[in-house]
PyMOL commands that place a pseudoatom at each C-alpha (Angstrom):
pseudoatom trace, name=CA, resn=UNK, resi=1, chain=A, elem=C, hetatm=0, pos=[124.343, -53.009, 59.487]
pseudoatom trace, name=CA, resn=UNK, resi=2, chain=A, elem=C, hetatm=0, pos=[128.099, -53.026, 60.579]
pseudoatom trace, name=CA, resn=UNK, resi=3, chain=A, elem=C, hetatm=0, pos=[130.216, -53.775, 57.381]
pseudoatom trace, name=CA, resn=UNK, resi=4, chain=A, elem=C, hetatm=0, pos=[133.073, -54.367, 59.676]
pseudoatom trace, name=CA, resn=UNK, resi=5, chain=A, elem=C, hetatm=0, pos=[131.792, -57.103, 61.012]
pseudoatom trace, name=CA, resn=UNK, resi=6, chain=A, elem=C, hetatm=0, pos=[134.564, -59.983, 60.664]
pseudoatom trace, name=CA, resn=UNK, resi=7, chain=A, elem=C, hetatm=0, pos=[133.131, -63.126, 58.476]
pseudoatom trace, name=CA, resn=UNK, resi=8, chain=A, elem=C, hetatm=0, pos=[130.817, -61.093, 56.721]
pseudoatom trace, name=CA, resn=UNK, resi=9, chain=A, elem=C, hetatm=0, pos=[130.828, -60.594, 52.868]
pseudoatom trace, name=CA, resn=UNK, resi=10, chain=A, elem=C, hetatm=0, pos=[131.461, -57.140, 52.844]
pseudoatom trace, name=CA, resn=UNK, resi=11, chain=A, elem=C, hetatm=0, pos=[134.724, -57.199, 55.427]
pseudoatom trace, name=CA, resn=UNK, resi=12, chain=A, elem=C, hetatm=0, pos=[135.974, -60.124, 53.285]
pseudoatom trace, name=CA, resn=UNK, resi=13, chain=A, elem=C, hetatm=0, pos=[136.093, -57.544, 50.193]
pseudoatom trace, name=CA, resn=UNK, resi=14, chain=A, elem=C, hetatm=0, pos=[137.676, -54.435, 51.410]
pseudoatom trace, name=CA, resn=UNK, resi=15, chain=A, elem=C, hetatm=0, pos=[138.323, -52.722, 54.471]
pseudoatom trace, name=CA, resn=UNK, resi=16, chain=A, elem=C, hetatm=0, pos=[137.926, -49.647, 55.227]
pseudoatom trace, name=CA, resn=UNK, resi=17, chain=A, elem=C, hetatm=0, pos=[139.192, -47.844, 58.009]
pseudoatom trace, name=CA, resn=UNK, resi=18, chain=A, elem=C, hetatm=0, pos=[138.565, -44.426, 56.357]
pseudoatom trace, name=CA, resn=UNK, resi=19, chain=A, elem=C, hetatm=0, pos=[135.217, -42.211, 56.026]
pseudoatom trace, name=CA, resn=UNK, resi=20, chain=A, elem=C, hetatm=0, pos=[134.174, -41.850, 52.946]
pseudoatom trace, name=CA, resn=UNK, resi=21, chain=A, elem=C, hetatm=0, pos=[131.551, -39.258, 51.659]
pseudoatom trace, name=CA, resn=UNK, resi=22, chain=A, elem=C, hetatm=0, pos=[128.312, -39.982, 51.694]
pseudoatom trace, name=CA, resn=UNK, resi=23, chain=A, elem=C, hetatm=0, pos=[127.510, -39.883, 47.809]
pseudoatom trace, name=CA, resn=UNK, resi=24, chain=A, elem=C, hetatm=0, pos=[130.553, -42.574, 47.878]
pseudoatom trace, name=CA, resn=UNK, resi=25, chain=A, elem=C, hetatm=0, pos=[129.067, -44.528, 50.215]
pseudoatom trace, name=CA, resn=UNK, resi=26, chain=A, elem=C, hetatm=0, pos=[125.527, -45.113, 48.922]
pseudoatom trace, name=CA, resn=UNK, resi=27, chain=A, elem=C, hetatm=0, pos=[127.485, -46.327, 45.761]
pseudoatom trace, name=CA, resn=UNK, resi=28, chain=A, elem=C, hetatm=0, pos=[129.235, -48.440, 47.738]
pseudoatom trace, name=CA, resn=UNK, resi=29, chain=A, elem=C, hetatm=0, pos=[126.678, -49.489, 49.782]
pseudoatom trace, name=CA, resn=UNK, resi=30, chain=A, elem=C, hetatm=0, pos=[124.716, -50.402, 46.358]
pseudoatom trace, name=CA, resn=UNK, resi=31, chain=A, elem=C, hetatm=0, pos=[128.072, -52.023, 44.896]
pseudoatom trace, name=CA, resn=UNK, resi=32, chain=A, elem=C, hetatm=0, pos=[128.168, -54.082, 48.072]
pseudoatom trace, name=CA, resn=UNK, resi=33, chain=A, elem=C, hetatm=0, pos=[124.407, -55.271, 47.835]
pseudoatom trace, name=CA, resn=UNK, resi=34, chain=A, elem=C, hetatm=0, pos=[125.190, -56.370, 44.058]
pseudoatom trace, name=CA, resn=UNK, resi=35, chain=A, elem=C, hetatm=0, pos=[127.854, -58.532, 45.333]
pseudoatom trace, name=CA, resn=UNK, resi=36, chain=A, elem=C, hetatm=0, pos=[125.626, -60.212, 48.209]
pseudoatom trace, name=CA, resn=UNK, resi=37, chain=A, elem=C, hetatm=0, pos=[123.013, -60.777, 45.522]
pseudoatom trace, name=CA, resn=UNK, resi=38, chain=A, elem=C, hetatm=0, pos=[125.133, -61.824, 43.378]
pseudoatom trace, name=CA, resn=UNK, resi=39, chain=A, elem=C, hetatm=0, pos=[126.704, -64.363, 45.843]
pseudoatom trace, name=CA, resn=UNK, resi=40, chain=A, elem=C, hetatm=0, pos=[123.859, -65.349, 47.719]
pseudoatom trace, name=CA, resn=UNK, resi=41, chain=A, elem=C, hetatm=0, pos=[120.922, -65.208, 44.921]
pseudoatom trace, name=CA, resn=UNK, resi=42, chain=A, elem=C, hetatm=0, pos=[122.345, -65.421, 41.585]
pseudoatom trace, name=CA, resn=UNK, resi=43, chain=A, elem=C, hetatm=0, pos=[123.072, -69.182, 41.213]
pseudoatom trace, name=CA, resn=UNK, resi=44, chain=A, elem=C, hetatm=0, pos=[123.020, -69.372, 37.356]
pseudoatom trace, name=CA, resn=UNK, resi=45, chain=A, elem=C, hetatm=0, pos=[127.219, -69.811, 37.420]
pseudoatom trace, name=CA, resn=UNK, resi=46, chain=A, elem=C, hetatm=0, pos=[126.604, -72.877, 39.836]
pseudoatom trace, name=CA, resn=UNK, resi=47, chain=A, elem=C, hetatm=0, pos=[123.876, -74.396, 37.609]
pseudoatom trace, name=CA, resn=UNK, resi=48, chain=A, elem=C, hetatm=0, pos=[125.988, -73.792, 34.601]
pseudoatom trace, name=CA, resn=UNK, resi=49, chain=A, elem=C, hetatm=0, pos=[129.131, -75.271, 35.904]
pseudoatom trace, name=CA, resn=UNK, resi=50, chain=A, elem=C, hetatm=0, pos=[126.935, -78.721, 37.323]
pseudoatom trace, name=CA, resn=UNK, resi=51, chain=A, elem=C, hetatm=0, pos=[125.052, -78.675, 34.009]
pseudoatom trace, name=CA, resn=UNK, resi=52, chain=A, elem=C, hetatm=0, pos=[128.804, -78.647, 32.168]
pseudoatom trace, name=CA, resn=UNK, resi=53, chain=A, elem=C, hetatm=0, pos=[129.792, -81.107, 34.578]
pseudoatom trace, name=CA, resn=UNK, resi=54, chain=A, elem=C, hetatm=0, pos=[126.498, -83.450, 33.688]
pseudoatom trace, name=CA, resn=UNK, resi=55, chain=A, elem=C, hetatm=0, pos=[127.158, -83.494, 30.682]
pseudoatom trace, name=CA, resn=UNK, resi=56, chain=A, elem=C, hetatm=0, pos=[130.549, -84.106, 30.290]
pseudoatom trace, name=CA, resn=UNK, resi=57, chain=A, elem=C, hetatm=0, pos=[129.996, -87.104, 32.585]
pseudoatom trace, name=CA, resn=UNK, resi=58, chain=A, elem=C, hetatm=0, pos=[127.047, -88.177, 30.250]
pseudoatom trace, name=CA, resn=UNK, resi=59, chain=A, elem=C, hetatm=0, pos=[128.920, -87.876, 27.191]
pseudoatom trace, name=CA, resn=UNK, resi=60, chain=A, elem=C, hetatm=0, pos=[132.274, -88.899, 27.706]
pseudoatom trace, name=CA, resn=UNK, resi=61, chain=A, elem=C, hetatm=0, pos=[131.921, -91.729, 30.555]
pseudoatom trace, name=CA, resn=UNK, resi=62, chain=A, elem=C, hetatm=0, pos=[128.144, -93.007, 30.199]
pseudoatom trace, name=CA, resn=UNK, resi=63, chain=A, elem=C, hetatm=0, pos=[127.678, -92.396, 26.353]
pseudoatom trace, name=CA, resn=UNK, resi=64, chain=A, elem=C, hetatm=0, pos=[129.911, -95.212, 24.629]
pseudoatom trace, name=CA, resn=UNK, resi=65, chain=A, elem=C, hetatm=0, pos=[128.727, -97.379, 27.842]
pseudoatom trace, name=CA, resn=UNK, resi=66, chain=A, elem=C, hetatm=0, pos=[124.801, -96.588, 26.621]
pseudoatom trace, name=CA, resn=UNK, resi=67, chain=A, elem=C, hetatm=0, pos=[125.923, -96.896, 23.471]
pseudoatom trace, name=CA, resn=UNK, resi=68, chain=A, elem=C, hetatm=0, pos=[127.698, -100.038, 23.936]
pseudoatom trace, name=CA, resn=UNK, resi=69, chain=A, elem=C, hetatm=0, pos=[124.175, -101.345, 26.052]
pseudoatom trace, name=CA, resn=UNK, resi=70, chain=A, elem=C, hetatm=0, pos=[121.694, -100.471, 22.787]
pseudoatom trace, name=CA, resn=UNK, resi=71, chain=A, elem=C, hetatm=0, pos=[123.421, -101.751, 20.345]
pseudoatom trace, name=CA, resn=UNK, resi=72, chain=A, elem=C, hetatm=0, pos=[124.040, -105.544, 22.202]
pseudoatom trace, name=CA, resn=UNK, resi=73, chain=A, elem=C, hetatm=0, pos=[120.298, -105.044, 23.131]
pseudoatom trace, name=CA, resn=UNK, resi=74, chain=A, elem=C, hetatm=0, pos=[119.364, -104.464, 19.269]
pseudoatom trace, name=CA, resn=UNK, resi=75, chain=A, elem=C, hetatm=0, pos=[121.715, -107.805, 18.422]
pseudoatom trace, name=CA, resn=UNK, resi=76, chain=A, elem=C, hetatm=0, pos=[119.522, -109.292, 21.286]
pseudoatom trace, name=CA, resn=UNK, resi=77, chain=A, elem=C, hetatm=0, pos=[116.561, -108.262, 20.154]
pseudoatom trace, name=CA, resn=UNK, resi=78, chain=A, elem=C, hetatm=0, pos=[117.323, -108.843, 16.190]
pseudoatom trace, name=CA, resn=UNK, resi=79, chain=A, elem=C, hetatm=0, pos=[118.626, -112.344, 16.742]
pseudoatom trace, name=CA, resn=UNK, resi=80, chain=A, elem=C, hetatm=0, pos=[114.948, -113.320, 18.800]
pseudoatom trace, name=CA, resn=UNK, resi=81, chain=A, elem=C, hetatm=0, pos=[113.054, -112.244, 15.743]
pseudoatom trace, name=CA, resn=UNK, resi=82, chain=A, elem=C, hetatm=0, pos=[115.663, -113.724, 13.119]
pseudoatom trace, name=CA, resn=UNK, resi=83, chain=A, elem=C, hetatm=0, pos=[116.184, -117.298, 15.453]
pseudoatom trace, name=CA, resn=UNK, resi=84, chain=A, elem=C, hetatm=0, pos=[114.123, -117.529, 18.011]
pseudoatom trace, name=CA, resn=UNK, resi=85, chain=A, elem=C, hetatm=0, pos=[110.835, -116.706, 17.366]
pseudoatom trace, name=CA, resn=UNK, resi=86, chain=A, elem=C, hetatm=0, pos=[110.434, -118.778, 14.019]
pseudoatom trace, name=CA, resn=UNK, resi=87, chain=A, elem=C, hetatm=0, pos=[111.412, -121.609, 16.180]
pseudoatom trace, name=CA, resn=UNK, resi=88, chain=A, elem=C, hetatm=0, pos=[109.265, -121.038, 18.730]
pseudoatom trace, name=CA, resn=UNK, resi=89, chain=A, elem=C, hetatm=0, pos=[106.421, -120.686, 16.334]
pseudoatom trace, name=CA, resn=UNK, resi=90, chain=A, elem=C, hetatm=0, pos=[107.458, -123.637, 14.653]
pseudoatom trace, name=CA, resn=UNK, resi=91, chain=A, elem=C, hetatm=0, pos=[107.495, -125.916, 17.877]
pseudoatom trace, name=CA, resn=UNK, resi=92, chain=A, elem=C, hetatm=0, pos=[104.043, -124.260, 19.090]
pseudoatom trace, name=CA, resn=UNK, resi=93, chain=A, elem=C, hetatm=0, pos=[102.589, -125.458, 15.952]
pseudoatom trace, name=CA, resn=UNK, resi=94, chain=A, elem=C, hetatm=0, pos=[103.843, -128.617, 16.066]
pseudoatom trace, name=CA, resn=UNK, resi=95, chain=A, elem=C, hetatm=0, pos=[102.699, -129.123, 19.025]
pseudoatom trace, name=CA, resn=UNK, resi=96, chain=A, elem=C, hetatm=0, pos=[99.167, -127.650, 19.062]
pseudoatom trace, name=CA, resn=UNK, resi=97, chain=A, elem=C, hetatm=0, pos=[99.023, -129.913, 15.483]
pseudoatom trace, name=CA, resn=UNK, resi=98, chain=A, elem=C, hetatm=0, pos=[99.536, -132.469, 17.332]
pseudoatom trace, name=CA, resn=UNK, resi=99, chain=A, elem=C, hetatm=0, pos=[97.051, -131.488, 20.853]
pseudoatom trace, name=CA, resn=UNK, resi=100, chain=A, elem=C, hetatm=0, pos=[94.405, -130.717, 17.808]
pseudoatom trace, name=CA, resn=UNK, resi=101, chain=A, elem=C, hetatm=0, pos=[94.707, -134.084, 16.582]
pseudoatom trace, name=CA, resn=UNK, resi=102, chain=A, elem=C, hetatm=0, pos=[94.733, -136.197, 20.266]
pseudoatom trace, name=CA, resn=UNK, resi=103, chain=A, elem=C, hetatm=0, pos=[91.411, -134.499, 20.848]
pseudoatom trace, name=CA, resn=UNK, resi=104, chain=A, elem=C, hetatm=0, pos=[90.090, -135.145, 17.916]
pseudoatom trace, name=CA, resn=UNK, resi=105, chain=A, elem=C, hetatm=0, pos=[90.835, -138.758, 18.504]
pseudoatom trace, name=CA, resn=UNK, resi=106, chain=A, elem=C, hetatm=0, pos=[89.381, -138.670, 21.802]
pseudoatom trace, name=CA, resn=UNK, resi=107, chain=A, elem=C, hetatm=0, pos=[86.516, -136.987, 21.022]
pseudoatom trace, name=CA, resn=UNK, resi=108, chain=A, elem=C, hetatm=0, pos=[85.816, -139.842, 18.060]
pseudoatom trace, name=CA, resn=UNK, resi=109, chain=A, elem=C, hetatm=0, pos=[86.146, -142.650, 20.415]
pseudoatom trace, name=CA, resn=UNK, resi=110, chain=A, elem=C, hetatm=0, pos=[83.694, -140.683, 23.011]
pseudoatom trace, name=CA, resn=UNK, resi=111, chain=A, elem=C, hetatm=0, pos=[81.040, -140.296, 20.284]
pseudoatom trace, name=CA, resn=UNK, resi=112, chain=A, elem=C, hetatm=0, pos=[81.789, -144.245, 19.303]
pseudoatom trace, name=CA, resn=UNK, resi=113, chain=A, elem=C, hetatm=0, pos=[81.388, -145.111, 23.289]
pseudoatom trace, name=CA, resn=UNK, resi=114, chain=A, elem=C, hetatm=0, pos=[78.362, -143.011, 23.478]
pseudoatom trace, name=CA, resn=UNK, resi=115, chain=A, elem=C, hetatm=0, pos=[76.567, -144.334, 20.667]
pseudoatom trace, name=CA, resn=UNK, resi=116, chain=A, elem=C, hetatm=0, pos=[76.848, -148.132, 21.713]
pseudoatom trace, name=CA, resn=UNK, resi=117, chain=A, elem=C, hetatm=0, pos=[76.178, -147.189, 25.451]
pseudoatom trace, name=CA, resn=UNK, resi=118, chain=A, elem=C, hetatm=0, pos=[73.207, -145.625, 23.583]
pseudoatom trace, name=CA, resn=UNK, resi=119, chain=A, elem=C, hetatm=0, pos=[72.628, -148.334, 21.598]
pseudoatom trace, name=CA, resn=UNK, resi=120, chain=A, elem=C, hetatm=0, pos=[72.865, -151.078, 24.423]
pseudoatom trace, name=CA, resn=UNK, resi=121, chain=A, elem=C, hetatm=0, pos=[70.214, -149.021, 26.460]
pseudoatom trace, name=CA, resn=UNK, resi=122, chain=A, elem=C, hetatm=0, pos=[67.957, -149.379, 23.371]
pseudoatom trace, name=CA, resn=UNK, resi=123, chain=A, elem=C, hetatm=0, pos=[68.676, -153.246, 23.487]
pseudoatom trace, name=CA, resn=UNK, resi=124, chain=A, elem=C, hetatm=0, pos=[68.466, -153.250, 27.002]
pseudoatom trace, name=CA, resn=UNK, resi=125, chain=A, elem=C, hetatm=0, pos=[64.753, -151.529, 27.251]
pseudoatom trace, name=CA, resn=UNK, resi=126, chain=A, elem=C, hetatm=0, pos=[63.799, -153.950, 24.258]
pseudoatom trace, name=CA, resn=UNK, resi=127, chain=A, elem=C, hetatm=0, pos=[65.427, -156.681, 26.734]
pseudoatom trace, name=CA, resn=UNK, resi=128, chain=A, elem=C, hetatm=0, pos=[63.584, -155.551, 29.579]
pseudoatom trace, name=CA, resn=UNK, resi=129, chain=A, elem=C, hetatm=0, pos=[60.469, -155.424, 27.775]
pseudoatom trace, name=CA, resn=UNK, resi=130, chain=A, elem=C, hetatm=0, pos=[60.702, -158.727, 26.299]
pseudoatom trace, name=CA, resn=UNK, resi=131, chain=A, elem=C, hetatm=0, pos=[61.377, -160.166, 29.656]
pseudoatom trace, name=CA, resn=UNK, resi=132, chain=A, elem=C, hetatm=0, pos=[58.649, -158.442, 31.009]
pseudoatom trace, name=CA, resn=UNK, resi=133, chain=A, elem=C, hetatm=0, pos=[56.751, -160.354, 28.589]
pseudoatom trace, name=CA, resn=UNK, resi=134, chain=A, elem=C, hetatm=0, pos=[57.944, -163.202, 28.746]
pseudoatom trace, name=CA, resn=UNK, resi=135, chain=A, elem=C, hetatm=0, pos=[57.347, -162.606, 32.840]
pseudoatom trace, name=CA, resn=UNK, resi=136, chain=A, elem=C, hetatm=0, pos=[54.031, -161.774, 32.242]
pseudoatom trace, name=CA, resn=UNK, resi=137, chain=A, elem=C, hetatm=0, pos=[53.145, -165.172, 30.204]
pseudoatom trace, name=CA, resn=UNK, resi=138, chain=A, elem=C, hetatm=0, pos=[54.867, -166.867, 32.687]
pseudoatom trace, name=CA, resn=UNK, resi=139, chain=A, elem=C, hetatm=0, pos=[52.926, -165.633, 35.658]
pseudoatom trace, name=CA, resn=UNK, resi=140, chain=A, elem=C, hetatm=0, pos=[49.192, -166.149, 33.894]
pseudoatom trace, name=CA, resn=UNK, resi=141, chain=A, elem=C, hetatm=0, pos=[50.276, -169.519, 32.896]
pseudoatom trace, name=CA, resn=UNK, resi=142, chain=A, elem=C, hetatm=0, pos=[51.548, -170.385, 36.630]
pseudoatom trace, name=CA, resn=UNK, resi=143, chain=A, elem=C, hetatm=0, pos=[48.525, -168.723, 37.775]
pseudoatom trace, name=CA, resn=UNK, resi=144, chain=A, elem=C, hetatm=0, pos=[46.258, -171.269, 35.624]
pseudoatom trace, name=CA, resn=UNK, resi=145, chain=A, elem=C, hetatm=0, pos=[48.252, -173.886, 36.731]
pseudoatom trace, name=CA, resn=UNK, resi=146, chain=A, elem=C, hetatm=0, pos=[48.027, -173.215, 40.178]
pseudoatom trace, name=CA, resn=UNK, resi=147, chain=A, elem=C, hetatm=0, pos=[44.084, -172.713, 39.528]
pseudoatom trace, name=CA, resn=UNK, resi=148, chain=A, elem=C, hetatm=0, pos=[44.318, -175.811, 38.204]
pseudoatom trace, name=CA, resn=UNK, resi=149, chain=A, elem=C, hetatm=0, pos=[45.596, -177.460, 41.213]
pseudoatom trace, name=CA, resn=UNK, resi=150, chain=A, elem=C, hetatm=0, pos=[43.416, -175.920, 43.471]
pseudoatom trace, name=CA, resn=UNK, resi=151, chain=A, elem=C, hetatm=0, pos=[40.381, -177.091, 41.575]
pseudoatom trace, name=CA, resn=UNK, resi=152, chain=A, elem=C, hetatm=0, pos=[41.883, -180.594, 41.730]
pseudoatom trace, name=CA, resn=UNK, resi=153, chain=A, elem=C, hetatm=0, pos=[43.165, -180.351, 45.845]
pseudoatom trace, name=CA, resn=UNK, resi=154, chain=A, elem=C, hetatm=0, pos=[39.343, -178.715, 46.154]
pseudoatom trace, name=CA, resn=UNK, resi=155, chain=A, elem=C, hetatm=0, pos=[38.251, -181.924, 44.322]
pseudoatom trace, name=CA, resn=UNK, resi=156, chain=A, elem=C, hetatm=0, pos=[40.251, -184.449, 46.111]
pseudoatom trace, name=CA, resn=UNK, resi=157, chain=A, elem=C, hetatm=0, pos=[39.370, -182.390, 49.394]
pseudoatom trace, name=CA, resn=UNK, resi=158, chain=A, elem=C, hetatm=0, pos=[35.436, -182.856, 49.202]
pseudoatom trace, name=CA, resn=UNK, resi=159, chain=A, elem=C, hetatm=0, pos=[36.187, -186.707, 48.148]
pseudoatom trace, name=CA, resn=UNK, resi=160, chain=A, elem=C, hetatm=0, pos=[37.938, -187.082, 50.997]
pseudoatom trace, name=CA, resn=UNK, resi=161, chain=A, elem=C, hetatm=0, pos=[35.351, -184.940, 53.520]
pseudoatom trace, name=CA, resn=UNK, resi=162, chain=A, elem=C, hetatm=0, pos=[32.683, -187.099, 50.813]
pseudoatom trace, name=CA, resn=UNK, resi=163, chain=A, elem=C, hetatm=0, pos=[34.151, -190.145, 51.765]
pseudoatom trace, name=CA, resn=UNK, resi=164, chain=A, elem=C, hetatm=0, pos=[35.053, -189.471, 55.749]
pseudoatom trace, name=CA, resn=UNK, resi=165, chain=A, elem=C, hetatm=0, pos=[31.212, -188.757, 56.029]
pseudoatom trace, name=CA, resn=UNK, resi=166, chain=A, elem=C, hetatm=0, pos=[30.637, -191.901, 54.777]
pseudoatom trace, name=CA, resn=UNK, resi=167, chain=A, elem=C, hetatm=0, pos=[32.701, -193.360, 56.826]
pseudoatom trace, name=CA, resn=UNK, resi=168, chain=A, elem=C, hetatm=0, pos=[31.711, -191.785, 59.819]
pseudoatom trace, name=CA, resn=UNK, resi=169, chain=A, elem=C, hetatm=0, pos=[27.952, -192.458, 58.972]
pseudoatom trace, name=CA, resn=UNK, resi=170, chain=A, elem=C, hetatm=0, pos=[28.901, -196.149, 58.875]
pseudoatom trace, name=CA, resn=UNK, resi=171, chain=A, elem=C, hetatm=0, pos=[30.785, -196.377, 61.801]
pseudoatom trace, name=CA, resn=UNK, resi=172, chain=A, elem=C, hetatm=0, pos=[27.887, -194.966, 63.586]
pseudoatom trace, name=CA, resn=UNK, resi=173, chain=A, elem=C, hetatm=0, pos=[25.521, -196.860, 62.389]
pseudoatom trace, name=CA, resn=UNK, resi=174, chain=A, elem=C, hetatm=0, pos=[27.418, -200.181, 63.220]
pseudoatom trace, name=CA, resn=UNK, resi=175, chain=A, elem=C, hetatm=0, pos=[28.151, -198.544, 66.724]
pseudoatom trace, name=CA, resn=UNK, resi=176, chain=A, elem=C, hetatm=0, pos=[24.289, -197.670, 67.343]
pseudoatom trace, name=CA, resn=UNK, resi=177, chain=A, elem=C, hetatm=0, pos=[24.019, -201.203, 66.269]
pseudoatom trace, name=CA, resn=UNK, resi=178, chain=A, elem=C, hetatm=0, pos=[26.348, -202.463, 68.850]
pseudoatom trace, name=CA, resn=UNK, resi=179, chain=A, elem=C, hetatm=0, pos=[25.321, -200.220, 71.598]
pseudoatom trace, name=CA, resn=UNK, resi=180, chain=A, elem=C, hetatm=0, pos=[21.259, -201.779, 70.981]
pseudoatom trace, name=CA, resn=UNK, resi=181, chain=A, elem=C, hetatm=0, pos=[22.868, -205.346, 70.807]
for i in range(1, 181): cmd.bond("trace and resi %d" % i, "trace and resi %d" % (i + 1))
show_as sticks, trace
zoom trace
C-alpha cells in the first residue's frame, strides 16, 4: 500500500517526504491502522452523538407535546367513565326495560290468540261432529222417505200396469167381438 496516495486517510494526516527507519515505521504503520479503524470501524462516537441527539429531540420537543397528549387523553377518558358511561347505562336500561316489557305484552296476547284459536278448533270439531250428525239423521230419514216413495210409485206403478191389463184385456175382447160380428 502507497500511503502517498492523494485522498487516502493516511496522506490526509501527514506527509512525509522523508525515510524514516524502519522500527519508526512499523509504529507508524500501526499508528496509521489505529486511525483507519478508528475512522472506518469504531462508530460508537456516531451512535453516541445520534443517541444525544434522540434524546434531546424526545425530551425537549416531543416530551411536553406527549405529555400534553396523555394527560387530555386521561380527561377524555375520566370524563367517559364519570359522564358518559352512567348515561349510557342509564338509557340502555331504559330502554331494554322497556323492549322487556313490549315482548312480554306480545307474547301475552300470542298465548291469548292461541288459546281461543285452540279453543275454536275444539268448538269447531264438536261443530263438525254435530253436523255430521245431524247429516247423518238427515240422510237415513231422506233415505226412508225416499223408500217410502218408491214403495208408493212401485204401488201406483203395478195399479196402473194392473189396470192397463185390464184394459187391454177388454179392449180385446170387445175387438174379437167385433172382428166375429
Amino acid at each position: 500500500m502507497n500511503s502517498r496516495v492523494a485522498g487516502s486517510p493516511l496522506h490526509s494526516l501527514r506527509k512525509r517526504d522523508t525515510p524514516v527507519p524502519a522500527a519508526t515505521s512499523a509504529q507508524l504503520i500501526i499508528k496509521d491502522l489505529g486511525e483507519i479503524h478508528s475512522r472506518l470501524l469504531d462508530h460508537r462516537p456516531i451512535i453516541q452523538g445520534e443517541a444525544r441527539y434522540f434524546i434531546k429531540e424526545f425530551e425537549e420537543k416531543r416530551g411536553l407535546r406527549e405529555l400534553r397528549v396523555l394527560e387530555k387523553l386521561k380527561s377524555v377518558v375520566s370524563e367517559t367513565n364519570n359522564q358518559t358511561l352512567p348515561s349510557c347505562q342509564e338509557a340502555l336500561h331504559d330502554n331494554l326495560n322497556q323492549a322487556l316489557q313490549t315482548l312480554e305484552t306480545a307474547n301475552h296476547i300470542f298465548h291469548r290468540l292461541q288459546q281461543r284459536e285452540q279453543e275454536e278448533t275444539e268448538f269447531s270439531g264438536e261443530r263438525a261432529k254435530n253436523y255430521e250428525m245431524e247429516n247423518k239423521a238427515q240422510r237415513e230419514l231422506l233415505m226412508k222417505e225416499q223408500e217410502c216413495c218408491q214403495a208408493e210409485v212401485d204401488d201406483e206403478h203395478r195399479k196402473a200396469m194392473k189396470h192397463l191389463k185390464e184394459q187391454y184385456t177388454e179392449m180385446e175382447k170387445d175387438l174379437t167381438k167385433c172382428v166375429s160380428f
